[in-house]
N, C-alpha and C positions, 0 to 999 in steps of 0.2 A: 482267087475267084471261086475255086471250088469250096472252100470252108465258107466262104458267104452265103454261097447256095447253099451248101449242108445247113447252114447254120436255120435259114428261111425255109428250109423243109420243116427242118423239129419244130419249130414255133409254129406253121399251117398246123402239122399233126397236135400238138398241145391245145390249139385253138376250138381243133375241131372235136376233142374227144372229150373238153369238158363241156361242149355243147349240146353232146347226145349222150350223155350220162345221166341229165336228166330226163329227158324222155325217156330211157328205159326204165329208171326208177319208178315213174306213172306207171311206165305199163304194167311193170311187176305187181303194184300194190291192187291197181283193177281187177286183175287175173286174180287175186288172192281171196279180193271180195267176191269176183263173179260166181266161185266157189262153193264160199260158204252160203248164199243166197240159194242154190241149187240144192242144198245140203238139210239147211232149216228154214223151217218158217217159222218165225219167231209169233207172230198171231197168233199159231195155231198151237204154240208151245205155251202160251199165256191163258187159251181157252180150257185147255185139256189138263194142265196143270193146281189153277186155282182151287180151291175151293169153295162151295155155293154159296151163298149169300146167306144169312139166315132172313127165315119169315119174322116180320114186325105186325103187332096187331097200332089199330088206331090210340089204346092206351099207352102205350108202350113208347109212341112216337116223341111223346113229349118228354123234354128233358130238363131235368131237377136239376139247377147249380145246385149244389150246395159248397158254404164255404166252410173249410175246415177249421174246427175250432186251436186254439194257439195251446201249446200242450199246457200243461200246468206243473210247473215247479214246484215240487215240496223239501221246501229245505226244515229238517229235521232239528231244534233245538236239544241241544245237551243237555242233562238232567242238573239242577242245581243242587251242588255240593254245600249243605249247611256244617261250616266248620262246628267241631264241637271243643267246647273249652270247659278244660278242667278247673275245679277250682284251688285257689292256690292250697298249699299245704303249708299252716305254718307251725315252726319246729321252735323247739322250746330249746335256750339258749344257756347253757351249762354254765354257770357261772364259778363253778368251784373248779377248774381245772385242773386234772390232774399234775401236782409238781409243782402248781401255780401258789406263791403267799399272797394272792391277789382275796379279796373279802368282799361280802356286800354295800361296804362303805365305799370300796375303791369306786364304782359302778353309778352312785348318789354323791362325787368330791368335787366340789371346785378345787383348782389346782392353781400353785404356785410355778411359774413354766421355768424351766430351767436356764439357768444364764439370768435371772433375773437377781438384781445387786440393790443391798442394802449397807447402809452408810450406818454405822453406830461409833458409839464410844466405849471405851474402855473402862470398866468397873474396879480391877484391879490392874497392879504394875503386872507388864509382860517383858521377863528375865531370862537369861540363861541359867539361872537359877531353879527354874521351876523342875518339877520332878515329868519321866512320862508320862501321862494316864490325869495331871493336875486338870481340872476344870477353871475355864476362865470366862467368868461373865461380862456382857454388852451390852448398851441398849441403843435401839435403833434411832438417829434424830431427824429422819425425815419418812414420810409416808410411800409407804409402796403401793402404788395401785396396778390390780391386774381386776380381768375381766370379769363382773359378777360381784368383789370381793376389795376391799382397802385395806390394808396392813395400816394401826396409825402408827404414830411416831410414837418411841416410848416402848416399842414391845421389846422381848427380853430374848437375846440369842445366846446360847449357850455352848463354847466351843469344847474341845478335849485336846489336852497338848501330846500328839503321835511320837514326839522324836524333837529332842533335845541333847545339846551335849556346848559345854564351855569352850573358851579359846582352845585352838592345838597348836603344836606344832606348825613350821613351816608358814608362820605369818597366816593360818587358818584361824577366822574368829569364830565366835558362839554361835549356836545354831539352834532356834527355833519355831516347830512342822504345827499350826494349832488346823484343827479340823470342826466343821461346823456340824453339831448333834442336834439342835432343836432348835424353836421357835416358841415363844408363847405370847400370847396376846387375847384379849377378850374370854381373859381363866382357863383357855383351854392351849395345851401344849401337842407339839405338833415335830414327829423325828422328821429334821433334813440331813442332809449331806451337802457341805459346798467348799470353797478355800479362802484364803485371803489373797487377795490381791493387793490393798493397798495398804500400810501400817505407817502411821505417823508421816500421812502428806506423801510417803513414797513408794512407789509400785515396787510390788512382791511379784517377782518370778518364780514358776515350778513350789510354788505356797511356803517358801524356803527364807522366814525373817532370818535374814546372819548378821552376824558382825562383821566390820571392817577386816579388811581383807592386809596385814600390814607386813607382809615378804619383804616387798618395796621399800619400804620405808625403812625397816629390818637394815636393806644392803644401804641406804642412804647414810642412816645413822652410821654404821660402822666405819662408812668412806669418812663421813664427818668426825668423827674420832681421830683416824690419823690425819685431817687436814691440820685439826687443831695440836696435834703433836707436833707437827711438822713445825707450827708459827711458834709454839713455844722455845722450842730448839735454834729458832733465828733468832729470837729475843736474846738467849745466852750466849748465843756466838757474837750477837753486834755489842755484848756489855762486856765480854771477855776481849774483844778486840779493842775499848777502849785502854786496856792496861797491856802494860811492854810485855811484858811476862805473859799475859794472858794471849796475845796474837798470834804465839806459834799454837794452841792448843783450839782457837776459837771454830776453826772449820770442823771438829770434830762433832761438835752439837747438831748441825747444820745436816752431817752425812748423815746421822742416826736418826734425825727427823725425816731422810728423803727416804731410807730404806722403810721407815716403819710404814709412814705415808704409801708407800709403794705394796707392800706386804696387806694392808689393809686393803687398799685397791683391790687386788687379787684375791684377795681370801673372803673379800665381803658377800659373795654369795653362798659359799658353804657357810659361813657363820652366822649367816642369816636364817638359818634352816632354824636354828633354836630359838627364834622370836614367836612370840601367838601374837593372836588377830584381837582384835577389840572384841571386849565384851557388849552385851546384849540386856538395854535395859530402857524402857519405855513406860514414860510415868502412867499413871492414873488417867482417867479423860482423856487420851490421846485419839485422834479419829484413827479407825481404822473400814475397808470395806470389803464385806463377804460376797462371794457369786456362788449364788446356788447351782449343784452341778447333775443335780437330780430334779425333778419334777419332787413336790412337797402338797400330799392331799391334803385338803381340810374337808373334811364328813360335816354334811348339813347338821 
């Protein structure tokens, strides 16, 4: 019972003290005004403070709008740059170059392009015979056309034989190297350089016409030798075996044809070292075909 009552004492007291809390607050803030009312007059702080009015006459009264004009931009243009242009210079073209066999013809030529191929015939036989340094003429039998210019048929090529030499040893045949030195046609003659590529219907490798190449053949034949020894030595064993007398001696044919047979076998590659190769001999008229391996001017 007594903490109940304690209890309804504090809450009377809590009740009552936030009730007259605000009434003091009132009265504080009045007292604080009543104060400063005592203190200033604000009127009279307002009259004594100001400054006077200024005097206006009847002209003056009236007042001018005026509307302010909009500013004006000046945007400033950059000066124009007239490019200036030189005129060209032109330079005079040396045609003699130092070091250069180049000429005022080279500069005025139609040209023969290189890799370009002529078909001709042969004038003379081309041998292993020939000497080096021999000259051997051609005539072209079909027309070359390049640009600007026609080669007819019938023009005259003139080769030089580089390298030569007859069958050798070792199944090596004849060999030879012809080189192409000119051109003529329409009377006037014209130095190329080119090779042969093709001589009698068959292509030339490395411009190298050879001879048959007969090593092979060399070690065939020599095998063929002792086969045919061999048959002949059966032939005297099977006639000697027809007689009494002759039957104890007939196998001896027989062995010396298996030994030689056999010996040839064997030795046919060293003895084949001393065979040559075919010789080198192409008649007259035979087709042959040049590939120029230079560019070949013709001056107007």
């Amino acid at each position: 019972m007594k903490t109940k009552f304690l209890k309804n004492i504090l809450l009377v007291s809590i009740t009552f003290g936030m009730l007259v809390s605000p009434c003091l607050a009132l009265e504080l803030d009045l007292s604080v005004d009543e104060e400063i009312r005592k203190n200033y007059n604000p009127s009279k702080l307002e009259q004594q403070n100001l400054p006077p009015l200024p005097k206006t006459t009847g002209s003056q009264s009236k007042t001018v709008t005026t509307q302010p004009r909009p500013a004006q931009t000046t945007t400033s243009t950059p000066p124009k740059t007239v490019p200036t242009t030189s005129e060209p210079v032109i330079k005079r073209v040396n045609k003699n170059l130092p070091g250069s066999t180049l000429t005022k013809d080279d500069f005025t030529a139609i040209k023969i392009k290189k890799g370009t191929k002529f078909r001709v015939k042969s004038n003379a036989i081309v041998s292993d015979y020939l000497h080096e340094g021999s000259k051997v003429s051609f005539t072209s039998l079909t027309p070359v056309y390049q640009k600007y210019i026609t080669i007819p048929a019938g023009a005259k090529l003139k080769a030089s034989v580089k390298d030569v030499h007859p069958p050798q040893m070792t199944g090596n045949g004849g060999l030879v190297v012809l080189v192409l030195e000119s051109v003529t046609f329409n009377g006037k003659t014209y130095s190329a350089h080119g090779k042969v590529t093709k001589a009698n219907h068959k292509k030339i490798f490395v411009n190298n016409i050879k001879g048959k190449r007969q090593y092979w053949k060399g070690v065939a034949n020599q095998i063929d030798k002792g086969k045919n020894f061999y048959k002949k030595t059966r032939k005297t064993s099977s006639k000697l075996a027809n007689n009494a007398v002759g039957v104890i001696i007939s196998p001896i044919p027989t062995i010396i044809g298996i030994a030689a047979y056999g010996v040839n076998l064997v030795l046919s590659p060293v003895i084949s070292i001393g065979y040559k190769g075919g010789r080198i001999s192409i008649p007259a008229g035979s087709e042959f075909e040049f590939k120029v391996q230079e560019n070949i001017y013709l001056s107007l």
